[in-house]
N, C-alpha and C positions, 0 to 999 in steps of 0.2 A: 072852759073855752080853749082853755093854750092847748088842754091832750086833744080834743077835736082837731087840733089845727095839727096835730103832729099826727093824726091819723090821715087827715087830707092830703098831707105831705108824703105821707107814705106810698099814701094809693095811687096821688100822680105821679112819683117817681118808678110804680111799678109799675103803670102805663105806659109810660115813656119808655124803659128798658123791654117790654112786650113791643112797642113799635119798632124799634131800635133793629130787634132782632129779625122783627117780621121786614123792613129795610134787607136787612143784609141777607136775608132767605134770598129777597125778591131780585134781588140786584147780585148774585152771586155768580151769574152766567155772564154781568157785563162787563166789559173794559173799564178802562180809566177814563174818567169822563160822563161816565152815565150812558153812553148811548149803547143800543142792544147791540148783541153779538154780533159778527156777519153772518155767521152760519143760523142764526135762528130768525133773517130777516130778509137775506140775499133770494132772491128768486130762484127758482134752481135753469142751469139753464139747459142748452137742448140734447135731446137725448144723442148716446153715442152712437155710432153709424155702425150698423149690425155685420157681422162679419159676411163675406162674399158668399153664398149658398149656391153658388153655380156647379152642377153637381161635375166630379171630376171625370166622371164616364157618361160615353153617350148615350143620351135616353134609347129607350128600345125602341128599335122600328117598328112600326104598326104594318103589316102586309097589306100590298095593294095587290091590283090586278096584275098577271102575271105580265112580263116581257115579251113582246111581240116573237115572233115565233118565224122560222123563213117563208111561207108565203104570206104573211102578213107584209114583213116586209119588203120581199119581192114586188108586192103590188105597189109601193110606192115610191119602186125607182123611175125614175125620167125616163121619158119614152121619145121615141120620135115627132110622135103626136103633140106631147107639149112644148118641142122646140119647133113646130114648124114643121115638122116633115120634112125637112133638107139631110135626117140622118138615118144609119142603116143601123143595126144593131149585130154585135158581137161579142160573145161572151169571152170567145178565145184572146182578142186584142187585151180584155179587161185583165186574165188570168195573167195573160205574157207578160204584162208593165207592171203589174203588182207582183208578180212570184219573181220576177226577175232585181225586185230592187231590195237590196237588204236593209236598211232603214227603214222600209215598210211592211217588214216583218211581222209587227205588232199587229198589222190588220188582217193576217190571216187569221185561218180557224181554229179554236179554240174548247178548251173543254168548259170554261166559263161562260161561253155562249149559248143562248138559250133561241138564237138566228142570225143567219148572216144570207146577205145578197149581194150579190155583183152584175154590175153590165158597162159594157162601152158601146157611144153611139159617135159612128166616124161619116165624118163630114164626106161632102163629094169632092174637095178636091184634090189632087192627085198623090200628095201625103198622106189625103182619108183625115184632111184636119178641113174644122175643129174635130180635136179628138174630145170626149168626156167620159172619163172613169169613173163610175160609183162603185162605192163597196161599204157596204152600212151594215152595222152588226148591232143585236140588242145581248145585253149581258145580266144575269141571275144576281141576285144577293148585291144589289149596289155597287156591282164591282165598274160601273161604266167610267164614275170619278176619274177612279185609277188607272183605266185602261187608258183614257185619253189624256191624263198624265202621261202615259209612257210614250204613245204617240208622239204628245207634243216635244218630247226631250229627245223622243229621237231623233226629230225631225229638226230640232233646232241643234242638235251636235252634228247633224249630217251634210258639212259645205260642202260635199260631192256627191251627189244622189247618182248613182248607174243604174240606167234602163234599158228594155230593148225597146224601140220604135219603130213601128213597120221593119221588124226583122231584124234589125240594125241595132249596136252598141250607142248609147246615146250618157254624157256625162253633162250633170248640168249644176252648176256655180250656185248653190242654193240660197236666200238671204229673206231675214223676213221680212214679209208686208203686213198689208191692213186690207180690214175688209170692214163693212156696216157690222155692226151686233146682232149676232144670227144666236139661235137657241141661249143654253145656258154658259157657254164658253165657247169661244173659239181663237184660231190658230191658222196664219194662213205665210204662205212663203211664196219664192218667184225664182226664175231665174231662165235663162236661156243657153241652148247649145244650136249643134251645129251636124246637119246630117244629110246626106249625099248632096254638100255641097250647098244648102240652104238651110236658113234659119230659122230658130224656131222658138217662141215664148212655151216656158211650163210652170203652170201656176199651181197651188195643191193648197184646198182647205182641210182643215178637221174640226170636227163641231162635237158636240155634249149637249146632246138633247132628252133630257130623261133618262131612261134604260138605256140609250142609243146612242152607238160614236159613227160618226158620217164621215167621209173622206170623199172630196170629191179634187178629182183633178183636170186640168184644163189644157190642151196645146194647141196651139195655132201660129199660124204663120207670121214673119217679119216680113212689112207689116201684116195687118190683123186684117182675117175674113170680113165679109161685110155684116154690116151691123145685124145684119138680117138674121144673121147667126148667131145671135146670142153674144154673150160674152160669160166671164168666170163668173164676176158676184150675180150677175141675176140667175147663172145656173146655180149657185147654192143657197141663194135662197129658194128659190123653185124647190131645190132638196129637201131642205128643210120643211118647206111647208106642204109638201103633198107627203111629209111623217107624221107632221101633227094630227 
């Protein structure tokens, strides 16, 4: 009976030490305390935010239809016919106020160009005002961005615009204004001078329409023609819109 009982004693004592260890297996990853690790209980939390994949060059342009071409865009300069018929048309007035102004350099012709048109339509009275200069150009390989970039900088470095006007030297105080939101950008200035003794407003927008940079400029007299005649912004959106 007693070596029985010293065999029972053995056997639970070697149970106990199998428990023992199988404890300390199981509990080997925990803290003091007994409670599980964090790292084997913590949620994980949210994922890290993936680096910026915005690629550092510009995607490739896909080709569209080509840039309108000169009579293309000839046919959608402003005519007499859409202000009323109160003007006459002349290409020499448009050449004379643009070749004559160095600031508006930019809008001559170019080898980037893929069309350009010009026209002025002069009022009946005896200045030939309102005067209206269009000169719209479409340009190759996206370059229009940047052309009416250069436009607008130069146009905004130029406080003294020199023209000829009805023959004459005309210097005008140039400052920018505002006009509605015509095309994709625009640009628009003001300012008045003074010529054989009478005054005179000169307005000048530039617009970014697609392929196409538009200049349109405006004079008339101090005060203003009658309404009958138009005025600047409805003539450049009129430009704008018989481009689209």
């Amino acid at each position: 009976m007693a070596a029985f009982r010293n065999v029972l004693g053995a056997v639970a004592v070697a149970l106990l030490g199998i428990g023992a260890i199988g404890v300390a297996t199981h509990d080997s990853g925990r803290p003091e305390g007994g409670r599980a690790a964090t790292a084997t209980t913590r949620r994980p939390g949210p994922a890290p935010t993936p680096p910026d994949r915005t690629p550092t060059t510009p995607p490739t342009t896909v080709a569209g239809p080509p840039p309108p071409g000169p009579a293309q865009l000839e046919a959608g300069l402003v005519t007499p016919t859409d202000m009323g018929g109160y003007y006459r048309v002349s290409a020499d007035a448009a050449s004379a106020l643009i070749d004559s102004a160095p600031c508006l350099a930019v809008l001559q012709p170019s080898s980037a160009q893929a069309g350009r048109a010009v026209t002025a339509l002069l009022g009946p009275d005896l200045h030939s005002v309102p005067t209206i200069v269009e000169e719209v150009a479409s340009y190759r390989g996206g370059a229009a961005p940047s052309v009416y970039r250069s436009v607008r900088t130069a146009l905004d470095a130029c406080r003294s615009l020199a023209v000829q006007f009805t023959g004459a030297p005309a210097l005008i105080r140039l400052q920018p204004s505002s006009v509605p939101p015509v095309g994709d950008a625009d640009r628009a200035w003001s300012g008045t001078f003074t010529s054989s003794g009478d005054r005179f407003t000169f307005q000048v927008g530039v617009v970014l329409t697609g392929p196409d940079v538009l200049a349109v400029i405006w004079v008339d007299s101090v005060p203003g023609s009658d309404p009958v005649m138009g005025n600047f912004v409805s003539t450049l959106s009129l430009a704008i819109g018989k481009l689209a």
